[in-house]
SETOR-481082 format. One record per residue (C-alpha): residue in one letter; chain; x, y, z. Coordinates in steps of 0.2 Angstrom, whole numbers, plus 5000, padded with zeros to 4 digits. Last residue first. Example, Ala and Ser with C-alpha at 12.3 -4.5 7.8 and 13.67 -1.06 7.14 Angstrom:
SETOR-481082
[s,A,[5068,4995,5036]]
[a,A,[5062,4978,5039]]
//
This chain:
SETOR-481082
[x,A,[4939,4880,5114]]
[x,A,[4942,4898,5113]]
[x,A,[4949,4894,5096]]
[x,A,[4933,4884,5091]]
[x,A,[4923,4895,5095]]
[x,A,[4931,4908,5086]]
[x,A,[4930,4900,5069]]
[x,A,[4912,4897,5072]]
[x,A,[4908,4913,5075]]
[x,A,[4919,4914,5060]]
[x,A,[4906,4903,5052]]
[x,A,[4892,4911,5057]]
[x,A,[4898,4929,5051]]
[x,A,[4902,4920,5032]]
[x,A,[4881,4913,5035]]
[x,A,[4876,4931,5038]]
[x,A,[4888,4939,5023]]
[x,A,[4881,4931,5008]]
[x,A,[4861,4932,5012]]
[x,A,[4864,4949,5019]]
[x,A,[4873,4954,5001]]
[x,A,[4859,4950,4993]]
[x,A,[4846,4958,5005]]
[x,A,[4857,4973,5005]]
[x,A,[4857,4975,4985]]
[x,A,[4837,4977,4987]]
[x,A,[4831,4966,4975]]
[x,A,[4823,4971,4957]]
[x,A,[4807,4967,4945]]
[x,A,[4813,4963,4928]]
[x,A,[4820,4952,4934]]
[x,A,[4818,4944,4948]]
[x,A,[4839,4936,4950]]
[x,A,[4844,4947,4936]]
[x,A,[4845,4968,4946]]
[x,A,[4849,4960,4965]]
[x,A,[4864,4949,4956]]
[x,A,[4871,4966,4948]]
[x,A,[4870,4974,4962]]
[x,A,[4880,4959,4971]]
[x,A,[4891,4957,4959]]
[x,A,[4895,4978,4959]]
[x,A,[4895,4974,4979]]
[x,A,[4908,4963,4977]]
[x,A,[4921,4972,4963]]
[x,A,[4920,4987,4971]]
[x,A,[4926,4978,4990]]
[x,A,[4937,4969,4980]]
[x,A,[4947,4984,4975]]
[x,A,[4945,4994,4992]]
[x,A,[4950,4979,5001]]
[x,A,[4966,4976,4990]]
[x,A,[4970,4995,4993]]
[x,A,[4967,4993,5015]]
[x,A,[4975,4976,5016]]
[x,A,[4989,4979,5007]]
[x,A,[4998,4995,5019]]
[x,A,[4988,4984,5031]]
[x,A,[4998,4971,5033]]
[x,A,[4988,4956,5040]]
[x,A,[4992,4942,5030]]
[x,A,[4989,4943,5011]]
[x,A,[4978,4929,5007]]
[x,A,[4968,4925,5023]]
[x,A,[4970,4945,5025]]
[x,A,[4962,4947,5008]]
[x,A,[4946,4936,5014]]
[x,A,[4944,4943,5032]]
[x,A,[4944,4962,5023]]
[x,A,[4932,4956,5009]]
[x,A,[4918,4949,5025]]
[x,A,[4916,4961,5036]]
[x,A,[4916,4977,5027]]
[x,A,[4907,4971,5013]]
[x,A,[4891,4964,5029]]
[x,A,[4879,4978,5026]]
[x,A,[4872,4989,5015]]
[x,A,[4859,5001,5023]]
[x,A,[4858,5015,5011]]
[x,A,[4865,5020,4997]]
[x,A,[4871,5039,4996]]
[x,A,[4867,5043,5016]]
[x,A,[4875,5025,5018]]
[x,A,[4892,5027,5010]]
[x,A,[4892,5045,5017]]
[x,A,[4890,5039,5033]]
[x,A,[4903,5024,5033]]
[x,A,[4915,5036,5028]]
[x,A,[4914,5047,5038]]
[x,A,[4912,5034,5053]]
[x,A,[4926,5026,5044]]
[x,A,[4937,5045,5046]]
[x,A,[4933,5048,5063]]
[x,A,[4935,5034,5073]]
[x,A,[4952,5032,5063]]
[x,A,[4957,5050,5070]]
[x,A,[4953,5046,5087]]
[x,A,[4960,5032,5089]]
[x,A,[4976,5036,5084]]
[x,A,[4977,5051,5092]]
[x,A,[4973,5040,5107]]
[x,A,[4988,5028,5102]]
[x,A,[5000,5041,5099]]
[x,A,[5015,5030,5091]]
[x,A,[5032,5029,5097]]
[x,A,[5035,5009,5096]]
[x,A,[5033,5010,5116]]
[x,A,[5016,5016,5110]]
[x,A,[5012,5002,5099]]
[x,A,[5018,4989,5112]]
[x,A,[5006,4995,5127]]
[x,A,[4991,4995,5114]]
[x,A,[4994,4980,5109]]
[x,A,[5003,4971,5092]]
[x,A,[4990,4974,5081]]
[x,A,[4991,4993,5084]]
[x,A,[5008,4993,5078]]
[x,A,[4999,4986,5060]]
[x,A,[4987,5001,5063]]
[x,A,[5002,5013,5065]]
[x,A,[5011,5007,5047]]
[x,A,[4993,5009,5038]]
[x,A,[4990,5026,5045]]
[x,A,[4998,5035,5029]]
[x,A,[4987,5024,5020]]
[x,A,[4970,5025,5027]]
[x,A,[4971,5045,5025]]
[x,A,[4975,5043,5009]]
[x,A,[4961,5030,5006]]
[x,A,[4950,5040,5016]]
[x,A,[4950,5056,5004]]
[x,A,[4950,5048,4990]]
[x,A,[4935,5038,4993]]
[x,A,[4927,5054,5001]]
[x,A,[4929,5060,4984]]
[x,A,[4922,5046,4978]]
[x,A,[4909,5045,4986]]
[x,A,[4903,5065,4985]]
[x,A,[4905,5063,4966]]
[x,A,[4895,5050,4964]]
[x,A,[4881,5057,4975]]
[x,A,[4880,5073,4964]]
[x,A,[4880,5062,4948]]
[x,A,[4865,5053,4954]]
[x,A,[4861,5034,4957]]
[x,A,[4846,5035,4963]]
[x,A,[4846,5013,4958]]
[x,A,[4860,5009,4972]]
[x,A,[4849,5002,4985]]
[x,A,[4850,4995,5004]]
[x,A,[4835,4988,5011]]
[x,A,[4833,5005,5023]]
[x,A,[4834,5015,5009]]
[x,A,[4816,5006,5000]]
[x,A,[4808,5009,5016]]
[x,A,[4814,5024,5021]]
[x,A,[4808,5031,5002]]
[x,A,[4793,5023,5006]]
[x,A,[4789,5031,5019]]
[x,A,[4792,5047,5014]]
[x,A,[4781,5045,5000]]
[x,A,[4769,5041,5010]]
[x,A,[4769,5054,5023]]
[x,A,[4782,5052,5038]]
[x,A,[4779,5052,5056]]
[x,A,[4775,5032,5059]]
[x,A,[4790,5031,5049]]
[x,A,[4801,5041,5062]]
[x,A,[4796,5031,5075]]
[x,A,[4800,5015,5065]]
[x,A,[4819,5024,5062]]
[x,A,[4820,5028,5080]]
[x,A,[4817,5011,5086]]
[x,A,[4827,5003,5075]]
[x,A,[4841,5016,5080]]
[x,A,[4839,5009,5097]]
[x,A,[4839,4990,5090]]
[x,A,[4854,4994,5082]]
[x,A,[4863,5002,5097]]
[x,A,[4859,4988,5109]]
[x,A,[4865,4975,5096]]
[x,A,[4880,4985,5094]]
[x,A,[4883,4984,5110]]
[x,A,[4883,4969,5114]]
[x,A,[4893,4967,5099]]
[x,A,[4908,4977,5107]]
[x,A,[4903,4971,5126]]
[x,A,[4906,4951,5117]]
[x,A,[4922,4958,5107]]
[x,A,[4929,4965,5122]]
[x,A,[4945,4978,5117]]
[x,A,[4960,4978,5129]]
[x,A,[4966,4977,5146]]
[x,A,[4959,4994,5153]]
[x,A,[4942,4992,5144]]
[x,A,[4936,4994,5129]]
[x,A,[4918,4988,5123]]
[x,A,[4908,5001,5128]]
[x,A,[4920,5016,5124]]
[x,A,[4922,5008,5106]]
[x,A,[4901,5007,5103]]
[x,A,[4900,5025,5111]]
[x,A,[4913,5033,5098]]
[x,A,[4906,5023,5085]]
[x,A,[4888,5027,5089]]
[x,A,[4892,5046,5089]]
[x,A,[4902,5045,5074]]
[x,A,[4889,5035,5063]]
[x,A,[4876,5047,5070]]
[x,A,[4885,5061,5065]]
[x,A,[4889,5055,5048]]
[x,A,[4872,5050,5044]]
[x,A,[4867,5069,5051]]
[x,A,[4880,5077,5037]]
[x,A,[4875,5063,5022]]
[x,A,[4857,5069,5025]]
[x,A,[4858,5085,5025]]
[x,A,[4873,5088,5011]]
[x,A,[4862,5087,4996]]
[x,A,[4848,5098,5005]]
[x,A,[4861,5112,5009]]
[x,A,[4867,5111,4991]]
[x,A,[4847,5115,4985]]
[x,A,[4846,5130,4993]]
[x,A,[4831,5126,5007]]
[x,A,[4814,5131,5005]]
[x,A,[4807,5122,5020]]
[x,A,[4795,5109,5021]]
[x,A,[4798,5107,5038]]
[x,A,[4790,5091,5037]]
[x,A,[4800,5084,5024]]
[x,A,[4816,5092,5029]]
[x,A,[4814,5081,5044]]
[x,A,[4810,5065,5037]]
[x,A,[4825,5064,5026]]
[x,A,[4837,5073,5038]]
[x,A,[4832,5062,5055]]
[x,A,[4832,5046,5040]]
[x,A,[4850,5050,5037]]
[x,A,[4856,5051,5058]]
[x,A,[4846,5033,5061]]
[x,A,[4854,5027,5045]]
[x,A,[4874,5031,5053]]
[x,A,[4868,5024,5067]]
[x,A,[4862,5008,5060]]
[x,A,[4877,5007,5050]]
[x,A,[4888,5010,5066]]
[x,A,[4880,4996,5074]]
[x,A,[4894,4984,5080]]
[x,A,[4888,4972,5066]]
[x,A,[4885,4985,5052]]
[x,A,[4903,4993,5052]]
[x,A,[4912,4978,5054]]
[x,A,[4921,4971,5069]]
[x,A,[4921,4952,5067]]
[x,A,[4940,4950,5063]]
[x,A,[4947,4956,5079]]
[x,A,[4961,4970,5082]]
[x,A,[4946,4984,5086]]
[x,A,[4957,4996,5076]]
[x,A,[4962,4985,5066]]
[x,A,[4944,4977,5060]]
[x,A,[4938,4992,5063]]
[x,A,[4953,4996,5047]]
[x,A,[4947,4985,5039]]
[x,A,[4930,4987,5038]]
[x,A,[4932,5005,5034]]
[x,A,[4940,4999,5017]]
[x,A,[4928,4987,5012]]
[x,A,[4914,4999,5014]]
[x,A,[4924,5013,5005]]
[x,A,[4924,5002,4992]]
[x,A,[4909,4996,4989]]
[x,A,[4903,5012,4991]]
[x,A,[4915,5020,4975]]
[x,A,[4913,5005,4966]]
[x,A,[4897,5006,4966]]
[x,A,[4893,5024,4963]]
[x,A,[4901,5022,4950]]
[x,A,[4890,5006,4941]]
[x,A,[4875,5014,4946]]
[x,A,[4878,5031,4936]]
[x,A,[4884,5021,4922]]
[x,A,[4869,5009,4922]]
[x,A,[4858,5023,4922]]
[x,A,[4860,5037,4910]]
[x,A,[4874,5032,4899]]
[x,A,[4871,5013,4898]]
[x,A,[4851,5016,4896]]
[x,A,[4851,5031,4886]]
[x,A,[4864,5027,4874]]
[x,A,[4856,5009,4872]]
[x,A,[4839,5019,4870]]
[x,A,[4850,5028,4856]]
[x,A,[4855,5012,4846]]
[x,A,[4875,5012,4847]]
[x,A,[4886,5022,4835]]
[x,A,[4899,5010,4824]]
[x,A,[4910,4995,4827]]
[x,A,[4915,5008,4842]]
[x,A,[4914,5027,4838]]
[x,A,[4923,5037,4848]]
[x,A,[4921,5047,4866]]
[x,A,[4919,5029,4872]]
[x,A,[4903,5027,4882]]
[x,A,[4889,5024,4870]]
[x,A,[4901,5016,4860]]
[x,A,[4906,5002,4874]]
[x,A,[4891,4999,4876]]
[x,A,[4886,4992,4857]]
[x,A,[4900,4982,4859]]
[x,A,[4898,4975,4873]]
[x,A,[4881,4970,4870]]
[x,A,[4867,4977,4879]]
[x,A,[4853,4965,4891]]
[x,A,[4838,4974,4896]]
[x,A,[4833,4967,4912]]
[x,A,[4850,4970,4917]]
[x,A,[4869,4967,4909]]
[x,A,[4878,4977,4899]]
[x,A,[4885,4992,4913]]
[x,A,[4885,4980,4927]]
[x,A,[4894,4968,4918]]
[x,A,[4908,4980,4909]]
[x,A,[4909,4987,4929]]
[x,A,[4911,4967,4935]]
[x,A,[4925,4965,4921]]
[x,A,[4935,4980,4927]]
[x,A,[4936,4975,4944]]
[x,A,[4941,4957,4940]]
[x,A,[4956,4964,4928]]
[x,A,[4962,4978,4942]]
[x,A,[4959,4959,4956]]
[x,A,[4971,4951,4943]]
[x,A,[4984,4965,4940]]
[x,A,[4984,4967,4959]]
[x,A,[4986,4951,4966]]
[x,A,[5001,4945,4952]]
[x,A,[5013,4951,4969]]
[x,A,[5003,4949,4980]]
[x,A,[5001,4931,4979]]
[x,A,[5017,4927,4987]]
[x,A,[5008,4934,5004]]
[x,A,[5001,4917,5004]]
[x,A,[5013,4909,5015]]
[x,A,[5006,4920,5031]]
[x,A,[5018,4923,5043]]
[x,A,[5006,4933,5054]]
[x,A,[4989,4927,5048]]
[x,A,[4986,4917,5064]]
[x,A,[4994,4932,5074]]
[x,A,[4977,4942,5069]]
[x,A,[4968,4937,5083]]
[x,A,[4979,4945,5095]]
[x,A,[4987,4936,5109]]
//
């Protein structure tokens, strides 16, 4: 039985019908939040002009301009746009795999998706070639997506076998492909200058602060991208849920299936990282929580992901920037101190239901 049949009739599917107003409203009000909130705290008001194309109760200061417009804004986007894609990728492992505790970073397609990035970083350092300057934006978000893909290619052939999906081979594997990317990434710091390393070092906890416009544009348009993608595969995932065997006598290509979701979330996830680093545990825990309120349909699932995925890692950004201020947290240590004890208990969970 899958693991998803507990959500099957799920009660609360009444809620999505005011769902979307309210997670567009909490959306909105983490991205006001994140935009007037930091070491330097801006009112609304004065925000709100620097980024309305009219004036607001008047212009605002111009280091306000600067800060809102400059950074915060910047920061703010790309955000969304990870957060997002995070969310949305774990949902459909979580699918594909049909068990809740797939998710990008615990079966190690993070890992290999930052093992590929930190290749391109540390590379076109040494080579120190003189490279056009679009083949040096699309470097490092082209090798974290081929090692995303390859680790979740090799990750899903590990854990599959004739009578379905292992979730102990699947993290098994996981661990043995994070600990091998580990291993990479350490050599590949004992290679690098300074400035190299710190620049691993600082990607490898996870940041949103180099926030560029170039990086914006290339999450959301890989945002777009996946979400319609996502969509039209919404119906086949929730065939998946029911077997492999059933989905097909229900007319879908299963192995097309697969391939073309391998695909797209390890796209997904290695853009997400090559533009913020290594951010882990979204993808696990907003899918679990909107399936516990929506059921397992994945024609909601994957949109009220995508929102609440935003909305999470804006809080958690945002977190990272007031907890030390003015110095700053890694937004993957605060979003590893939420999502490690929410793995533990559906370890938990599942325990309890093999029990």
């Amino acid at each position: 039985m899958s693991l998803f049949s507990q959500h099957s009739a799920n009660p609360n599917a009444l809620f999505s019908g005011w769902l979307l107003p309210v997670a567009l409203l909490v959306l909105l009000a983490t991205a006001l939040l994140s935009v007037t909130q930091g070491p330097m705290s801006i009112p609304v008001s004065d925000a709100l002009s620097a980024l309305l194309p009219f004036n607001f109760e008047g212009d605002a200061p111009a280091h306000y301009q600067l800060v809102v417009t400059g950074i915060r804004l910047p920061r703010t986007l790309l955000c969304i746009a990870v957060g997002a894609i995070l969310a949305m990728c774990g949902a459909v492992m979580q699918g594909l795999f049909r068990n809740p505790l797939a998710d990008p970073g615990i079966i190690g397609v993070s890992s290999g998706s930052a093992a590929g990035a930190a290749i391109a970083i540390v590379l076109l350092g040494l080579v120190n070639w003189q490279l056009p300057d679009f083949i040096s934006a699309l470097a490092v978000p082209l090798f974290a997506f081929i090692g995303g893909f390859v680790t979740t290619v090799l990750v899903y052939r590990l854990g599959t076998t004739p009578n379905g999906t292992s979730v102990v081979m699947m993290l098994l594997a996981g661990i043995a492909v994070g600990a091998l990317s580990g291993a990479g990434i350490g050599l590949l710091s004992y290679l690098a200058n300074d400035q190299m390393l710190r620049d691993l070092s600082l990607w490898q906890m996870g940041s949103l602060a180099g926030a560029t416009w170039s990086n914006i544009v290339l999450a959301f348009v890989t945002l777009a991208i996946l979400l319609v993608v996502f969509m039209r595969k919404a119906q086949a995932l929730n065939a998946l849920l029911l077997g492999e065997a059933e989905a097909g006598h229900l007319g879908i290509q299963v192995q097309k299936l697969k391939s073309q979701l391998i695909f797209f979330t390890a796209l997904g996830v290695g853009i997400a990282v090559s533009v913020s680093g290594l951010i882990g545990f979204v993808g696990l825990v907003v899918p679990h929580l909107i399936r516990m309120l929506l059921g397992p349909n994945h024609q909601r699932l994957i949109p009220y992901s995508a929102l609440l995925g935003a909305a999470l890692l804006l809080l958690a950004d945002l977190l990272s920037r007031l907890v030390i201020s003015p110095a700053e947290l890694p937004v993957g240590i605060v979003t590893a101190l939420v999502g490690a004890p929410f793995f533990i208990f559906l370890l938990l969970q599942q325990r309890q239901r093999i029990a």
